[in-house]
C-alpha positions, 0 to 999 in steps of 0.5 A: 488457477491455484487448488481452493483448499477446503477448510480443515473443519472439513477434512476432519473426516474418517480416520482424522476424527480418531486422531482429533480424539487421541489428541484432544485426550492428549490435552487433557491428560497434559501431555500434548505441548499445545491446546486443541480446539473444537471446530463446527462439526465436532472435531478438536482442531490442531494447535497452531505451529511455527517453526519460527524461534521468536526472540524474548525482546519486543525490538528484537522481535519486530525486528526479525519480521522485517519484511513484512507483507499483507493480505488485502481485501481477502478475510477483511473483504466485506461480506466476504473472502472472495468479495473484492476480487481475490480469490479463497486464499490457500497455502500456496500463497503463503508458500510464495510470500516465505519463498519471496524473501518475505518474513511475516504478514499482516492477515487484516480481519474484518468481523462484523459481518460474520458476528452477531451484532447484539450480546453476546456477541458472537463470532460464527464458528465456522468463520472463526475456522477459517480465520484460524486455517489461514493463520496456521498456514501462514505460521506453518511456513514459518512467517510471523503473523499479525492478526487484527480487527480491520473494517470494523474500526469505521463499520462500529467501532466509530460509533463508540462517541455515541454508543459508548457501552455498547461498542467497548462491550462487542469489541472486548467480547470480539477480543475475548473470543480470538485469544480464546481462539488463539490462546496457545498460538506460537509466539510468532503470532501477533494480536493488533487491536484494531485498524486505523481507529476513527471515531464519529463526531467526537473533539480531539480530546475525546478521540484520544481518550476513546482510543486510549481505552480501547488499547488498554482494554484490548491489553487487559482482555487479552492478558487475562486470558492466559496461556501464550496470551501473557507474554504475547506481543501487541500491537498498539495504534494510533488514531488512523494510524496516522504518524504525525506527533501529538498523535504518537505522543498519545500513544507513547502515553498510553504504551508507559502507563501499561508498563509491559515490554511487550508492546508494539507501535503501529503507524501507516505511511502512504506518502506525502498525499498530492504525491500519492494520488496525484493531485495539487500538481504533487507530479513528482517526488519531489522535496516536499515528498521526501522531507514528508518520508524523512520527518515521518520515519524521525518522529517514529524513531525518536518517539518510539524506536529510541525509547525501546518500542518497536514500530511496526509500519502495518501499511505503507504504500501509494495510494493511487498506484500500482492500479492494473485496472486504470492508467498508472496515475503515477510515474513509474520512475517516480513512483521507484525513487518513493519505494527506495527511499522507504526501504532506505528510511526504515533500515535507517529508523529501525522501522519493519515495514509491511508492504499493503497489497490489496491483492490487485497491485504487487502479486496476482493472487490466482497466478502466484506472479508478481504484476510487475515484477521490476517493480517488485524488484525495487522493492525487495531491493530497498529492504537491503541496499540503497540504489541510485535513481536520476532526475527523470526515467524518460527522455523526450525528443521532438519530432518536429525539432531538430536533435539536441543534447538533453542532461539528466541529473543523477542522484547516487544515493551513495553509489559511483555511477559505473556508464551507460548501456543499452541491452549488452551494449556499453555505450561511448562515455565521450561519444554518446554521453558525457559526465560532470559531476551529477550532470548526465548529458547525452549527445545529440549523436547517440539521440539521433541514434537511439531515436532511429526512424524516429517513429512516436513513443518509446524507440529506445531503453538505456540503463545507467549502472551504479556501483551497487543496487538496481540499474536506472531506466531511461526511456529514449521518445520521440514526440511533438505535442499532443493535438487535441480536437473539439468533441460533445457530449454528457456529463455521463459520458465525455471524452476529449479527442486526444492525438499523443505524439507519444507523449504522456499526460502528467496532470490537468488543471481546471479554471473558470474564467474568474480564475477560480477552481473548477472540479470536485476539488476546490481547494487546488486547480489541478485536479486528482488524475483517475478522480477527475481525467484519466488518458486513454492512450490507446483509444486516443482520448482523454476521460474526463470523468462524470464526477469532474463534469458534475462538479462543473457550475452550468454553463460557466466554460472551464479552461482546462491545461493538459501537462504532460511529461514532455514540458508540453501543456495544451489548453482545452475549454469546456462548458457544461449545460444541464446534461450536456457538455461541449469541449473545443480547442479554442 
């Protein structure tokens, strides 16, 4: 575990007093290149820093800060820091982030819980503090910082449509106390007025209207504010921080109106949404996946990016995956071919990206170590070059059948595919494998090989080498379809006797007998992996969760079909009656 630092407002003590004094006396005769600020105890708090030279074009600038990376679920963790599982964030972290190739971070904020909720509407002093320490450091390591208002978008600024005055006056006396704060930041530090903007009961006319004059009047309080406030980069968002056109449209009207150059974009990308949960059969990343990343980067390069406005993506990510609290309800191997390609599509859109950590996901915040550092790989490795993927990670070979050849096909991403290699062995183009074209074939010899005692699950790991980027893996498993057995029990508590064989499950479907959906989403029969089933491997069962079985009509049987990755699919029927549920396989 990482020291907890103390804020700066407690060090502050001693000899530190009578330096606060000389500079704070600094300031005031004129000869001090920075402002200083009281912290709660009385002292004068040191002016931010960077070491950063920020160039004097927006574009350029934006540009500079790619890649960028962002603490969730810390300072906007309702109620507070440590809230949501993170621990107090310290330098360390910043010192990681720089030393990972990282060259800004996004710090979302939330305020509503550390501000009075009536005028004047007042931000506690020592909240202000610490929001600042965690700032400095983060400038203090040369990072750019992005600095915003986060949970209050849907805390109370959604109220806005029915409490109009109200709201505009706390969200511009909030933004009037941090530039205050900040006034004389480095221009490394960013404002972002607020995220993912929504708004309560309201036609779309009045939304954009709405967020229309929150951007404007984020622009004109921070403007007025002076110092290094004036030529400060902003950063502007769309409703939600969706992508989509005429939500960008309204907001490239808005950016024109203000006729200031130093403006940025911001928009969110979390995939194509049955990909990114794992729902409505959305099992790979497929051509809908893809033509919904290709499209989204294509309108934020012609709306934005070709006119001159930078776009920063201050989230992107999936939303179901990693998760180290539950099955990985995605596929890796498709879940690396989404990351690629979104490096790929910002280098090519001109689009800086943040990678949306809420801290339980990409780095473990108590141990500075990536979760899954092979997947932190793919990542970083998109930001500069393409790497080559095929069309699946695993290769499944039946127990109970006799061993075949299995084709895979590759998909270059303009690389030349270089052979096959198991550990620091290269296996025998010819002999273990043949190549025709994008066809990858291996042989039924090499699989009768690598499968070895043929024991269930993973018995061997290739990797197919390309001429440049990262090396695909290739699962080699031995399986026969999973066996499931009939089980009872709650709509609180219901699992199905699951014998995997080494497979592993891709999604279910879920019908009642008139063929209509079953399962809390009704407008798909397959249903959301996590939300609905989740498999436990090793406890040899699959959940079905208490939300899925209360969604059930009683005593309508369900016939549920397991997909897994194998090709196999086995059905299952279940029945839920009041409280009690009963599964049989037939």
């Amino acid at each position: 575990m990482k020291d907890i630092r103390q804020p700066a407002h407690h060090r502050n003590r001693g000899p530190g007093r009578l330096a606060a004094l000389l500079l704070a006396l600094l300031v005031i005769l004129g000869l001090s290149g920075g402002s200083a600020s009281a912290a709660p105890d009385g002292t004068m708090e040191k002016p931010s820093r960077s070491t950063v030279r920020v160039p004097a074009a927006a574009k350029d600038a934006v540009a500079a800060m790619q890649p960028s990376w962002n603490l969730g679920n810390s300072l906007d963790a309702i109620p507070d820091e440590t809230s949501w599982g993170n621990p107090k964030v310290t330098k360390d972290l910043f010192d990681t982030i720089r030393a990972q190739g990282f060259r800004s971070v996004r710090i979302p904020v939330t305020w509503n819980d550390h501000q009075s909720a009536t005028a004047p509407y007042t931000i506690d002093a020592t909240y202000m503090s610490r929001v600042k320490q965690v700032v400095d450091w983060a400038l203090a390591d040369g990072l750019y910082v992005v600095l915003n208002v986060h949970h209050d978008s849907w805390q109370w600024i959604s109220k806005m449509p029915t409490d109009h005055d109200k709201v505009l006056a706390r969200f511009n006396s909030t933004w009037t106390q941090i530039s205050s704060t900040f006034r004389d930041a480095p221009r490394a530090l960013l404002f972002e007025s607020v995220n993912e903007p929504v708004f309560d009961n309201a036609t779309d006319a009045q939304k954009t209207q709405l967020l229309n004059e929150l951007n404007t009047s984020f622009h004109k309080v921070v403007r007025s504010s002076g110092g290094g406030n004036t030529d400060r980069l902003l950063v502007l968002p769309t409703q939600v921080c969706t992508p989509s056109q005429t939500l960008m449209d309204d907001l490239s009207t808005t950016i024109g109106a203000l006729h200031d150059s130093n403006l940025v974009a911001t928009v969110h990308y979390y995939s194509w949404y049955p990909f990114s949960v794992n729902i409505a059969g959305g099992t790979r990343y497929d051509d809908n996946a893809q033509k919904d990343l290709t499209d989204a980067f294509a309108r934020m390069h012609d709306t934005f990016v070709a006119k001159g406005i930078p776009v920063y993506l201050g989230e992107y990510g999936l939303l179901g995956y990693p998760d180290d609290n539950h099955p990985s309800r995605i596929e890796r191997g498709e879940a690396l071919k989404y990351y690629e390609h979104v490096g790929y599509a910002a280098r090519a859109a001109g689009v800086t990206t943040a990678l949306w950590d809420p801290g339980f996901a990409y780095l473990n915040r108590s141990t500075m170590q990536w979760r899954d550092p092979a997947l932190f790989a793919w990542i970083k490795s998109s930001w500069t070059i393409r790497s080559a993927t095929a069309s699946f990670d695993k290769v499944f070979v039946r127990k109970s059948s006799p061993i075949t050849a299995q084709t895979l096909t590759l998909n270059p991403n303009g690389t030349t595919f270089q052979g096959l290699w198991q550990g620091d062995t290269k296996l025998v183009e010819g002999r273990d494998y043949t190549v025709s074209g994008d066809q990858l074939t291996l042989t039924a010899a090499a699989l009768t090989r690598l499968t070895g005692n043929r024991d269930y699950g993973v018995n061997a790991t290739l990797q197919a080498r390309f001429s440049g980027g990262l090396p695909w893996q290739i699962d080699i498993i031995t399986y026969d379809p999973p066996v499931l057995s009939n089980a009872s029990g709650t709509t609180g508590s219901f699992t199905v006797p699951t014998q995997y064989r080494g497979d592993v499950l891709a999604t279910m479907e879920a019908k009642y007998a008139d063929g209509s959906n079953a399962g809390q989403a009704t407008w798909t029969p397959f249903q959301e992996f996590n939300a609905a089933f989740s498999p436990d491997y090793p406890g040899g069962k699959t959940i079905l969760t208490s939300d899925f079985l209360n969604a059930l009509r009683d005593g309508a049987p369900v016939t549920l079909t397991f997909h897994f990755w194998s090709g196999a699919t086995v059905t299952y029927h279940v029945t839920k009656s009041g409280s009690s549920v009963t599964g049989t396989t037939s």
